[in-house]
C-alpha positions as CSV (number, residue, x, y, z in Angstrom):
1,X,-61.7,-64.3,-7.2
2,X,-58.4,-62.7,-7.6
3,X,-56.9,-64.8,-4.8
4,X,-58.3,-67.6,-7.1
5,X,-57.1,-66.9,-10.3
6,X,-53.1,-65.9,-8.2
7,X,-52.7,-69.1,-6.9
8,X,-54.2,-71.0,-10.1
9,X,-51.4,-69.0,-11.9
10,X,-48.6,-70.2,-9.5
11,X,-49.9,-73.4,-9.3
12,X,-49.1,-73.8,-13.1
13,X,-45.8,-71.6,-13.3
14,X,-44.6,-74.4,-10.2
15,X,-45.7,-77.2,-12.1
16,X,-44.1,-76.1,-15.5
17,X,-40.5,-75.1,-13.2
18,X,-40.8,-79.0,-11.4
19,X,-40.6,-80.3,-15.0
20,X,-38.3,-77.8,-16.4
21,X,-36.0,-77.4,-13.3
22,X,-33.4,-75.1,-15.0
23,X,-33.3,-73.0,-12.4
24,X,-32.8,-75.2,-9.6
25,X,-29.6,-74.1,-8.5
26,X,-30.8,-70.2,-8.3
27,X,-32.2,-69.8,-4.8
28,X,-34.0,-71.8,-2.1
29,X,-37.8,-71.9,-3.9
30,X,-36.3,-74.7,-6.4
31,X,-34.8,-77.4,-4.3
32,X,-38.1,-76.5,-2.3
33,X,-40.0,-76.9,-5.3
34,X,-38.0,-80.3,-6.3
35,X,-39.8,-81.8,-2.8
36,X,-43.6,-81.3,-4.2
37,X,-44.9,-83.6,-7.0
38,X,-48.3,-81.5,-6.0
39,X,-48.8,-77.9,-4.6
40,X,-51.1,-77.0,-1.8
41,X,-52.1,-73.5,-1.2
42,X,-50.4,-73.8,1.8
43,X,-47.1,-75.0,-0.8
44,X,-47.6,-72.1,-2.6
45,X,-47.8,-69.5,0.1
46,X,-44.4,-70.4,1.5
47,X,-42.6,-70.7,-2.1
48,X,-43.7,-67.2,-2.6
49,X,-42.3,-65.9,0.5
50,X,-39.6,-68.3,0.5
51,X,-38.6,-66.1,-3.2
52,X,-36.4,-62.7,-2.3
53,X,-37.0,-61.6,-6.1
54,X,-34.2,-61.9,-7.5
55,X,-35.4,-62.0,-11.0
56,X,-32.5,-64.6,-11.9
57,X,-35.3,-67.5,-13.0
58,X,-37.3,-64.9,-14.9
59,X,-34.3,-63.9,-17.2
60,X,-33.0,-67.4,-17.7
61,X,-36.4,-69.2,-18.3
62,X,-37.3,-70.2,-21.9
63,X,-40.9,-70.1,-21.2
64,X,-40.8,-66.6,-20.3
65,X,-43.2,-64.0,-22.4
66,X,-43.0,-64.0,-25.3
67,X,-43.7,-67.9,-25.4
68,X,-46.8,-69.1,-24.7
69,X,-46.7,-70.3,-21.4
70,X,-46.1,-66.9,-20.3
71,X,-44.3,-68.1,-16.6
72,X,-43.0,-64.6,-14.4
73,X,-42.3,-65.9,-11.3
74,X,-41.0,-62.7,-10.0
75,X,-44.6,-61.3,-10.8
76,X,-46.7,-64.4,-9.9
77,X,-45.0,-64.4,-7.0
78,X,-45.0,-60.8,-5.8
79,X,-49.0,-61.2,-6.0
80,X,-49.1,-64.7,-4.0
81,X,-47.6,-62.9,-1.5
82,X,-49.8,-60.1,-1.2
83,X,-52.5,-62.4,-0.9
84,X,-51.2,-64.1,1.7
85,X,-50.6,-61.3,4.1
86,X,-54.3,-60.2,3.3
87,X,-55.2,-63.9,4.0
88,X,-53.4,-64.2,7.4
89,X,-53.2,-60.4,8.7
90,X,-55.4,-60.0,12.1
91,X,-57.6,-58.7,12.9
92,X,-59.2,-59.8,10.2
93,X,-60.6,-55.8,9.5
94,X,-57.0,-54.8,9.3
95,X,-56.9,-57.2,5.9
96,X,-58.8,-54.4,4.4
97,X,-56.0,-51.9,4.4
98,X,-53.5,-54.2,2.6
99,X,-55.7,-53.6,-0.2
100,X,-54.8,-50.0,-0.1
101,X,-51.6,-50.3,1.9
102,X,-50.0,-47.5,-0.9
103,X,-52.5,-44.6,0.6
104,X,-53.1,-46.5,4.1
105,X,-49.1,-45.7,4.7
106,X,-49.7,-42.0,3.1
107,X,-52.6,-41.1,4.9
108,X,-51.3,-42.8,8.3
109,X,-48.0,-40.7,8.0
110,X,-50.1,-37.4,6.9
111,X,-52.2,-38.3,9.9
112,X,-49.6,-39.2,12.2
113,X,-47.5,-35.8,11.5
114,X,-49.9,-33.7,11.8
115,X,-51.9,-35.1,15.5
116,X,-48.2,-35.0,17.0
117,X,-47.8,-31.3,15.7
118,X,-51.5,-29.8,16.7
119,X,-51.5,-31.5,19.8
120,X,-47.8,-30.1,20.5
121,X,-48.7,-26.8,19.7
122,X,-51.8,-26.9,21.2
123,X,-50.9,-27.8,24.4
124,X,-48.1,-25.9,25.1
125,X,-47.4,-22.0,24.6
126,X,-45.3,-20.3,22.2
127,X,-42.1,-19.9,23.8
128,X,-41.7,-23.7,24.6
129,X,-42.4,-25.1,21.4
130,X,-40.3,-22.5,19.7
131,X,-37.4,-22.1,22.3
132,X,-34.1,-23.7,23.1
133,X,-33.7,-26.0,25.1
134,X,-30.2,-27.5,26.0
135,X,-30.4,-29.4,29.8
136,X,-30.8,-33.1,30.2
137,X,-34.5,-33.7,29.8
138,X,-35.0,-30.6,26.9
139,X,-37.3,-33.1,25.0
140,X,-40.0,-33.5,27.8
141,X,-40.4,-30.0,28.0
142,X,-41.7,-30.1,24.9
143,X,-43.7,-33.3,25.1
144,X,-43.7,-34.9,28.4
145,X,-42.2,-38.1,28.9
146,X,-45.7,-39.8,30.0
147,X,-46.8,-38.9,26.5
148,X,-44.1,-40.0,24.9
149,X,-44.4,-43.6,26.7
150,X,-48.1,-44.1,26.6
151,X,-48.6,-43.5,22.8
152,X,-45.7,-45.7,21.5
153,X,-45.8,-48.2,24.0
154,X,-49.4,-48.6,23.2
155,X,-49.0,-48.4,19.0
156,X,-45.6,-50.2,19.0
157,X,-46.9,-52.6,21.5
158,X,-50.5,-53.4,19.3
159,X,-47.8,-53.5,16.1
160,X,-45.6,-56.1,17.2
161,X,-49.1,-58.3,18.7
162,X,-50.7,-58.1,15.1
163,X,-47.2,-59.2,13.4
164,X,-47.2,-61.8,15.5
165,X,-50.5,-63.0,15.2
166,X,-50.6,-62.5,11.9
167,X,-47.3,-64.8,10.7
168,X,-48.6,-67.4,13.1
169,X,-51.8,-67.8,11.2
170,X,-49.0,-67.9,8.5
171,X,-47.0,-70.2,10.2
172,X,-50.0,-72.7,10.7
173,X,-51.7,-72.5,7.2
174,X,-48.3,-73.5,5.4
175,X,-48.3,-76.9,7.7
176,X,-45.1,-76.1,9.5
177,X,-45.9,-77.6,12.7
178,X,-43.9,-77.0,15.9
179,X,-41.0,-74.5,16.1
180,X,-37.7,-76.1,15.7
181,X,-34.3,-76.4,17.7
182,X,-30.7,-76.9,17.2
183,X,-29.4,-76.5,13.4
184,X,-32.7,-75.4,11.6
185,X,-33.0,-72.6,13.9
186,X,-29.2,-72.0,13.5
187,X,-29.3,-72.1,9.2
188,X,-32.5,-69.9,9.0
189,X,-30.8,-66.8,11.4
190,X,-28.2,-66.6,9.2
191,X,-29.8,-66.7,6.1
192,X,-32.1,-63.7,7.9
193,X,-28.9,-61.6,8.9
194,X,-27.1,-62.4,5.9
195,X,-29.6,-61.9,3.2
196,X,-27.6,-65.1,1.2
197,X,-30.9,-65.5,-0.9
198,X,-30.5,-61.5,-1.9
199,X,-27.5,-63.1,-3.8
200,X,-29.4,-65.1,-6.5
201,X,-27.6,-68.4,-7.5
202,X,-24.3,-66.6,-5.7
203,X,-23.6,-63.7,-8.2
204,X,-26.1,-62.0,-7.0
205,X,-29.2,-60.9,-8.6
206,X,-31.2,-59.2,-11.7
207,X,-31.5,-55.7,-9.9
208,X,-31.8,-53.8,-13.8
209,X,-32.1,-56.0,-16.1
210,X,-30.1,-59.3,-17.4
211,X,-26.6,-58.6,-15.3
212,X,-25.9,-59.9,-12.0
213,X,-25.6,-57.4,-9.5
214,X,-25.1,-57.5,-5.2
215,X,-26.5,-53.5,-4.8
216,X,-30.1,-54.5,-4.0
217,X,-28.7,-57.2,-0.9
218,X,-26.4,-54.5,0.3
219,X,-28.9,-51.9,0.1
220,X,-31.4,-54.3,2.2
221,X,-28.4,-54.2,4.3
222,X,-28.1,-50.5,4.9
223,X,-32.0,-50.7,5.5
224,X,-32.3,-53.7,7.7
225,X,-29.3,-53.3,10.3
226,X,-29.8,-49.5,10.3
227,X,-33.2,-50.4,11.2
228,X,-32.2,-52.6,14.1
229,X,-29.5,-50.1,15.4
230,X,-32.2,-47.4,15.7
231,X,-34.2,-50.1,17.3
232,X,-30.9,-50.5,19.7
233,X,-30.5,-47.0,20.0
234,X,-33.8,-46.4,21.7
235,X,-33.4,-50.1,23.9
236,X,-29.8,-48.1,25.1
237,X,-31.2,-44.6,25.6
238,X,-34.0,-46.2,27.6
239,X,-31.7,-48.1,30.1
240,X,-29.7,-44.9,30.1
241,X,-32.9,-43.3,31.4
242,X,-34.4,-45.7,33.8
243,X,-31.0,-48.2,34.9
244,X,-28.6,-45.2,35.3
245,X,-31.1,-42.1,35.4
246,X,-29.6,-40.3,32.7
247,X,-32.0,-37.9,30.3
248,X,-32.1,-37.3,27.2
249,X,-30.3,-35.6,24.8
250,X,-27.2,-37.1,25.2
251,X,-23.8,-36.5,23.9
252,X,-22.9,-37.0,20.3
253,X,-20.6,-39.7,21.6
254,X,-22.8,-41.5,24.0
255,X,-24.2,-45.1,22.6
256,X,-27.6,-44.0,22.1
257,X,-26.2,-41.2,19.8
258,X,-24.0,-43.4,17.9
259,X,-26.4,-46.1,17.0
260,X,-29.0,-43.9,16.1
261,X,-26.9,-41.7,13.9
262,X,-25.5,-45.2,11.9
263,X,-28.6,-46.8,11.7
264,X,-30.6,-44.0,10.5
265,X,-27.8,-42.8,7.6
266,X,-28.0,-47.0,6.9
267,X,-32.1,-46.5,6.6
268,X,-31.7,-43.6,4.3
269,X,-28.8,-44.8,2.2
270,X,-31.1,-48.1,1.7
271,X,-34.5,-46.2,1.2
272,X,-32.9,-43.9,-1.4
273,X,-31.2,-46.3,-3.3
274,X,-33.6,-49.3,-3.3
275,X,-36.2,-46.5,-4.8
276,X,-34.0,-45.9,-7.5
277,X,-33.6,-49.3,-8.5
278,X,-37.7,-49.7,-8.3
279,X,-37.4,-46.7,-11.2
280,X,-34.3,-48.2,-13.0
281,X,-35.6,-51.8,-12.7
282,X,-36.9,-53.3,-15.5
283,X,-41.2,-53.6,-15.2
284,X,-41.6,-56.7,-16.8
285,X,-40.9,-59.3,-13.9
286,X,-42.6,-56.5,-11.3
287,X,-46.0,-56.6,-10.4
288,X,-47.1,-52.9,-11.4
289,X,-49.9,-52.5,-9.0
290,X,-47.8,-53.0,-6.0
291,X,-45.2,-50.3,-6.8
292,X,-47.3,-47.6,-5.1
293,X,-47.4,-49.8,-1.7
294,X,-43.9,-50.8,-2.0
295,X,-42.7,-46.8,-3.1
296,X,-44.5,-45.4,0.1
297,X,-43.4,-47.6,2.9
298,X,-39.9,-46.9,1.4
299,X,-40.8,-43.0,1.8
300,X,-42.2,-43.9,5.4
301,X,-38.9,-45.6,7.2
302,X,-36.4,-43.1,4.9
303,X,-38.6,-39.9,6.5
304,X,-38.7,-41.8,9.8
305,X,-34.6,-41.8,9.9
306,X,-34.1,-38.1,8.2
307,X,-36.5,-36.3,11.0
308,X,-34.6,-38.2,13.1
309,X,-31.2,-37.1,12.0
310,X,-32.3,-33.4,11.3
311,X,-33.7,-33.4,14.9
312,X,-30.6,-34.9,16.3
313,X,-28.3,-31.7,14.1
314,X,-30.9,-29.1,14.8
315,X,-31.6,-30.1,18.5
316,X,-29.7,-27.4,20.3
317,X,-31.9,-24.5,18.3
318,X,-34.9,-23.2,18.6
319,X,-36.4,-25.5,15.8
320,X,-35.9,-28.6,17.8
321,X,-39.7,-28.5,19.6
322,X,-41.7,-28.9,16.2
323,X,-38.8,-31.4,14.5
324,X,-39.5,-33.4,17.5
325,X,-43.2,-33.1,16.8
326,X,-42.9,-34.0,12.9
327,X,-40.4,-36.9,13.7
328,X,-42.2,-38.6,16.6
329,X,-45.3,-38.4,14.3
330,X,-43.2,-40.3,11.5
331,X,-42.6,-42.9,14.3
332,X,-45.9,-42.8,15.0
333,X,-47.6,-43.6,11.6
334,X,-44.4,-46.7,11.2
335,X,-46.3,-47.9,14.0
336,X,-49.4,-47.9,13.3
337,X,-48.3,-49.2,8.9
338,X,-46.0,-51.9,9.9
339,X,-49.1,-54.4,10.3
340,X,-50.5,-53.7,7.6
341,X,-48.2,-53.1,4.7
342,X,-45.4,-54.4,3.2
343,X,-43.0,-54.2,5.8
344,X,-44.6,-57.5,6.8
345,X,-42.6,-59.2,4.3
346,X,-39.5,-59.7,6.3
347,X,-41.7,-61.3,9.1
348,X,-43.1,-63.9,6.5
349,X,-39.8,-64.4,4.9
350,X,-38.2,-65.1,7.6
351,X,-40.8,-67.4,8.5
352,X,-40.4,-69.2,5.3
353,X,-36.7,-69.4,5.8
354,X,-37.3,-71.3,9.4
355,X,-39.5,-74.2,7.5
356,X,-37.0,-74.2,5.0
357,X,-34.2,-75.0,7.1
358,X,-36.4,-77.4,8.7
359,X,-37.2,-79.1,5.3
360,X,-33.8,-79.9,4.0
361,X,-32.7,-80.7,7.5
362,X,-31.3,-84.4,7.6
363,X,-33.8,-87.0,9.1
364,X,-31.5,-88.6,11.6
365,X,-30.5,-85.1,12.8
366,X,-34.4,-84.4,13.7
């Protein structure tokens, strides 16, 4: 019923926007829009993840509350697109946690600390876990390196599966037929690495209230590429480990170092400051009963990067056994959420951004 009554509400707010068509020059939904005379669910679902939210129609539209019409995008929006990564997620069982993805992510973290830790201090003795250890290799003596493989090769491995299962049911429900080549392919990377939609109509977007602002795209920055050099960092450390049979830890200088130490002050810089835009923001174009999902996947990836970066500062001391406990159980529980939450919007965004390359790509150049 609620998925009903969502897309019924979108399905109006489009219709009312393809007659009004103010906003067309704001971001990629209008001239998407501007294609439809009608709007499928299938429309619907990719103009909501095609939107980045920035909150520049919602300011500028006349039939905004208080007039009658009532039309929030931002909002209507926001809860289309929880629907549709209930709709799509799989295995269909997992749907049930989006429902609760706010205390699925808490409980998984909680959950995921505290096996790591027990099972750490459980299986090995006092002086271990509490003592200092400097040679290559320290962190297997603390958790062994078949441990450390198994579990997130196995959670990380399931992770990326369901994502990709999950935005090809996506993928198929919106009508977007076969993958594309050339150009399309081309427009919708950049638009991925760049955020250019984060920018609104190009001054950037409503991050507060009515002023234009570009803090929340270059805090998605800090959040997206420090993710992806902490994703390098581990790619590096693990060819230093297997290619040139180096162990772990390495020097402060070393590569795997480096990246890691960027991208996890980019993940806290972008967790800390896009949650204190979610308190500064004004609640009238935000859906209120996502800000608990939103607020603890935020907490999730910003504790994931500061164990991390206290574990990397601390290493050489005696604390470094149970930091690498609490940290690889932040890693775990990311893991084990990313299905399942909203860190699935970046999959189905960028999804969106591929069929809208495709869409406004010439005919000829098909």
């Amino acid at each position: 019923m609620h998925e009903a009554e969502t897309r019924a509400t979108a399905r109006r707010a489009m219709e009312i926007c393809n007659a009004c068509r103010y906003c067309e020059g704001y971001c990629a939904v209008f001239p998407a829009m501007e294609l439809r005379r009608t709007f499928t669910d299938g429309d619907l679902d990719y103009l909501a993840n095609l939107c980045h939210d920035c909150r520049g129609c919602y300011y500028s539209c006349q039939y905004a509350p208080p007039h009658e019409f009532g039309v929030n995008l931002p909002r209507t929006f926001a809860e289309l697109r929880q629907v549709t990564w209930v709709e799509h997620a799989w295995p269909r069982a997992g749907a049930r946690l989006f429902a609760r993805n706010g205390l699925v992510v808490a409980l998984a973290a909680a959950l995921g600390v505290a096996l790591v830790l027990l099972l750490t201090m459980a299986l090995q003795p006092a002086d271990v876990l509490f003592g200092v250890h400097r040679a290559p290799g320290a962190f297997y003596v603390v958790i062994p390196m078949a441990a450390m493989v198994a579990v997130a090769g196995v959670t990380f491995g399931f992770a990326l599966l369901a994502m990709l299962a999950t935005v090809v049911r996506f993928w198929r429900a919106t009508g977007s037929g076969g993958l594309p080549r050339g150009r399309p392919l081309l427009r919708a990377l950049g638009d991925v690495l760049t955020l250019r939609n984060l920018g609104g109509g190009g001054q950037g977007c409503n991050d507060v209230d009515e002023g234009f602002s570009q803090t929340r795209r270059w805090l998605h920055h800090c959040l997206f590429y420090g993710f992806g050099l902490c994703f390098a960092s581990t790619t590096v450390a693990a060819g230093y480990e297997h290619l040139l049979g180096l162990r772990a830890p390495y020097p402060f200088w070393s590569w795997p170092v480096v990246l890691g130490t960027l991208g996890g002050l980019g993940m806290v810089i972008g967790t800390i400051g896009l949650f204190a835009l979610k308190l500064a923001g004004d609640a009238a174009p935000r859906a209120p009963r996502l800000l608990g999902a939103d607020v603890a996947l935020l907490a999730l990836l910003g504790m994931t990067a500061a164990t991390g970066l206290v574990l990397l500062a601390l290493r050489a001391t005696g604390a470094m056994g149970v930091l690498l406990a609490v940290h690889l159980g932040f890693v775990l529980a990311l893991f084990l959420a990313m299905p399942y939450s909203r860190f699935m919007h970046g999959a189905f965004r960028a999804a969106a951004l591929l069929r809208n390359a495709m869409e406004h790509e010439p005919t000829d150049a098909r």
